[in-house]
N, C-alpha and C positions, 0 to 999 in steps of 0.2 A: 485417528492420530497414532496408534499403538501400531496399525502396518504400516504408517510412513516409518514411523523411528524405526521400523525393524528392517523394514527396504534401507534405511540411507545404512545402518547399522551391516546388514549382507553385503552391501555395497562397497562401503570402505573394508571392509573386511578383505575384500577380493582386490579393490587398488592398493592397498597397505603390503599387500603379499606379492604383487608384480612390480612394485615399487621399490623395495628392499631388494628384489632379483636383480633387477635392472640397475639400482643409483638412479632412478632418476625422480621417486618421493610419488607418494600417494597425490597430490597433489593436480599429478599431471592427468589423472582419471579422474578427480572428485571435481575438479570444475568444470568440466564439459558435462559431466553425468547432474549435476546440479542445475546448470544451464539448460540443459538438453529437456532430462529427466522432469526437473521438479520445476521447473521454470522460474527460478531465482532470476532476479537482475545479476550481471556480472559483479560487480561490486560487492555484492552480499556471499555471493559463492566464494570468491577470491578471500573474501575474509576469512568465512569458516575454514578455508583451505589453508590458511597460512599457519591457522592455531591446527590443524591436523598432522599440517610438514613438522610441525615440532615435536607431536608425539609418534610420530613415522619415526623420524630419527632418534628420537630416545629409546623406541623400542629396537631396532634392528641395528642400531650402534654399540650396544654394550655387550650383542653377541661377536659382532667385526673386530672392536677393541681387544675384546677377551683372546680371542683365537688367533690373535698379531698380523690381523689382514686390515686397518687403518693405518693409515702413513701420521701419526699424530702431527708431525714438523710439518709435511706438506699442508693440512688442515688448519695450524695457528698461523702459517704464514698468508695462505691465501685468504683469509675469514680477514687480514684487514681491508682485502680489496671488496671482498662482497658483502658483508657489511654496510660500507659507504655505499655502494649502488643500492642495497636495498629499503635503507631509507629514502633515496632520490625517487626509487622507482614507488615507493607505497606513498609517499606525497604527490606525484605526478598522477597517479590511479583516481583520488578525488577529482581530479580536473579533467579524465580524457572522456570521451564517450563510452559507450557499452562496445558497439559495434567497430568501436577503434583496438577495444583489448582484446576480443575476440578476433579482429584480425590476426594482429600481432600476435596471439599466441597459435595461430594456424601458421605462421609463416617461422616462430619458435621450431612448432615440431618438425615441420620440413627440414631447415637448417640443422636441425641436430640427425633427424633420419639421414640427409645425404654423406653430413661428415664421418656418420657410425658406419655408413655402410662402406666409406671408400676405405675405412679403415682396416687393413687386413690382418692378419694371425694378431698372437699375443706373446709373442718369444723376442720381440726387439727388446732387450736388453742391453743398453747402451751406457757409456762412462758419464757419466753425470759431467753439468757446463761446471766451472770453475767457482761463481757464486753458489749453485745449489752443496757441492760439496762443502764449501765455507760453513754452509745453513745445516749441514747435515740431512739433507732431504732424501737422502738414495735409501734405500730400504733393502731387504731383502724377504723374499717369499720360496714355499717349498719345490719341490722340482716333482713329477709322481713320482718318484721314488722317495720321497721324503725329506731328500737334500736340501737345505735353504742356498737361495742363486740371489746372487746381487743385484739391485739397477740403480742405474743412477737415474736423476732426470733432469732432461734441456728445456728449454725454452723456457725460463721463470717470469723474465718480462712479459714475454707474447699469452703464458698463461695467465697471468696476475691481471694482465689489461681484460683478458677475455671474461674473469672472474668479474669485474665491475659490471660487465655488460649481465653475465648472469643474474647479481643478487637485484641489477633495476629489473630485471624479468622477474626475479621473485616478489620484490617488491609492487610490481604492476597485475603479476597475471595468479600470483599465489600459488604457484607452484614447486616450491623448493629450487628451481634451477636445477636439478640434477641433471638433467639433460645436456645442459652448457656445461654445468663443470664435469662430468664423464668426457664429455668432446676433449676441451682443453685439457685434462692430464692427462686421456689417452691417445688425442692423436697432436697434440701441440706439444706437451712434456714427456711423452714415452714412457707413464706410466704406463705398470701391465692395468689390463680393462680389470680384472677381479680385484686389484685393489684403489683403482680408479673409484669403482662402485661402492665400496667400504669405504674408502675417504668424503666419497659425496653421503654418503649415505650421513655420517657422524657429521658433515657442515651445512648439510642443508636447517638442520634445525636450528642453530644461531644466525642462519641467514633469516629464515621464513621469522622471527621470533622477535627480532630487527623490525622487521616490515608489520608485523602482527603489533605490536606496542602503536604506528601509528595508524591503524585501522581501530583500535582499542579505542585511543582518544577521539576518534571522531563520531563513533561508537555505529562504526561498521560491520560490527561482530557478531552475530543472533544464536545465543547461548543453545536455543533449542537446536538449532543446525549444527552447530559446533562437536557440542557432548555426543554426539552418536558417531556420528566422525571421527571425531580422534578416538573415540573407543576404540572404531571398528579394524582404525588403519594400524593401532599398535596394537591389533593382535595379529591380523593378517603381515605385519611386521616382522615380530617376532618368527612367528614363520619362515616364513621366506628366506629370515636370516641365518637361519639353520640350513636352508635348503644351498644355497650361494656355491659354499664351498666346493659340493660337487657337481656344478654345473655343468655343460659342456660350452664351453665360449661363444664359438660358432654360433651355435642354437639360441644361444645367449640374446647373441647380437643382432640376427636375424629375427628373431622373435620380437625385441622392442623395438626395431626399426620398421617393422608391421605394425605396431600397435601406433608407433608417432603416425605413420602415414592418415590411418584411418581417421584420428582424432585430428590431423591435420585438415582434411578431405569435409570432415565437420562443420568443424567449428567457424574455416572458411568461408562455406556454403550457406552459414549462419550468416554471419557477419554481410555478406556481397546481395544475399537477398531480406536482406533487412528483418528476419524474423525474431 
């Protein structure tokens, strides 16, 4: 028992630290390595995943927050769209099959892999739409020289709609969504990707936390799976969240668009041959 806990425990350890890098929540490793690895039903994995996307984001948000790399406005405004989807989607999760969320979330990482990768540089800094300014949404971040540079950001509806779709994923597949919402503010609203990733990083956990309350009640949640878990990802978390700031983007972004494919490639292959 003592080298499973310290496997899932190494485990999250290492999704909690590429999860913070990325915005896209420990989440996105801890249920297929659950499925895969330890051979959880889906269901049972997605739970513990959800109570972990919460201490993912507690840990790697309060470094993003501190160092003025979270867009706070853009985060209260969209957590009311994702929010609602991820209660719809953690209600909906009791009723699908295993081999249906596991589709779905193979067909998640695809969809997020192709939109990261059409996306190119991170210098579109654009006048924010007329509502976001209203909202006060535009932010600004340093330049390398230390300068702060302005952005505004477009598309609020087309994001805001795309957030609904995210939190029923979070709510269904227990992964934080960070993958759909890094899509949507960086290549639907023009946010830059490094505070894309800071903003998902700080909302993924009142999304997952949303959807974790209705796996709680149904008592979907296996305390011994959980606790090691969320240990392991808010340490590998906190990491990570140090590391962020000087990342190289490029490598950034190439990097987790190799990691979606393969878990795509997976979990797929799970789901199509029935195992």
């Amino acid at each position: 028992m003592l080298s499973i806990l310290g496997g899932l425990l190494a485990l999250s350890v290492g999704a909690g630290f590429i999860g913070a890098l990325s915005g896209l929540g420990g989440g996105v490793f801890i249920v297929p390595a659950l499925v895969i690895v330890a051979h959880l039903p889906m269901y049972v994995a997605v739970g513990a995943s959800l109570i972990s996307v919460v201490a993912t984001s507690a840990g790697a948000s309060v470094a993003f927050v501190r160092d003025g790399w979270t867009n706070l406005h853009i985060a209260m405004v969209l957590e009311c769209a994702t929010v609602t989807g991820a209660v719809i989607g953690a209600y909906l999760a009791g009723t699908i099959p295993d081999w249906v969320l596991e589709l779905l979330f193979a067909l998640m990482m695809l969809q997020s892999a192709y939109f990261s990768f059409r996306k190119k540089g991170d210098d579109l800094l654009p006048k924010g739409s007329p509502i976001a300014e209203r909202l006060h949404l535009g932010g600004e971040l340093p330049n390398p020289e230390g300068q702060p540079i302005r952005y505004g950001v477009t598309n609020l509806a087309g994001g805001g709609a795309l957030m609904v779709v995210a939190g029923a994923m979070s709510g269904m597949l227990g992964v934080g969504a960070g993958a759909v919402k890094v899509m949507a503010m960086d290549y639907l609203m023009h946010v830059p990707l490094k505070v894309s990733s800071a903003t998902s990083n700080f909302m993924i956990g009142v999304t997952a936390g949303a959807g974790a309350l209705v796996f709680l009640a149904r008592g979907d949640v296996s305390t011994v799976i959980a606790a090691p878990v969320a240990l392991g990802v808010t340490i590998g978390a906190l990491a990570g969240s140090r590391i962020l700031p000087y990342a190289d983007v490029q490598w950034l972004r190439l990097g987790f668009v190799s990691i979606l494919l393969l878990i795509a490639v997976e979990m797929g292959w799970r789901a199509l041959s029935g195992i």
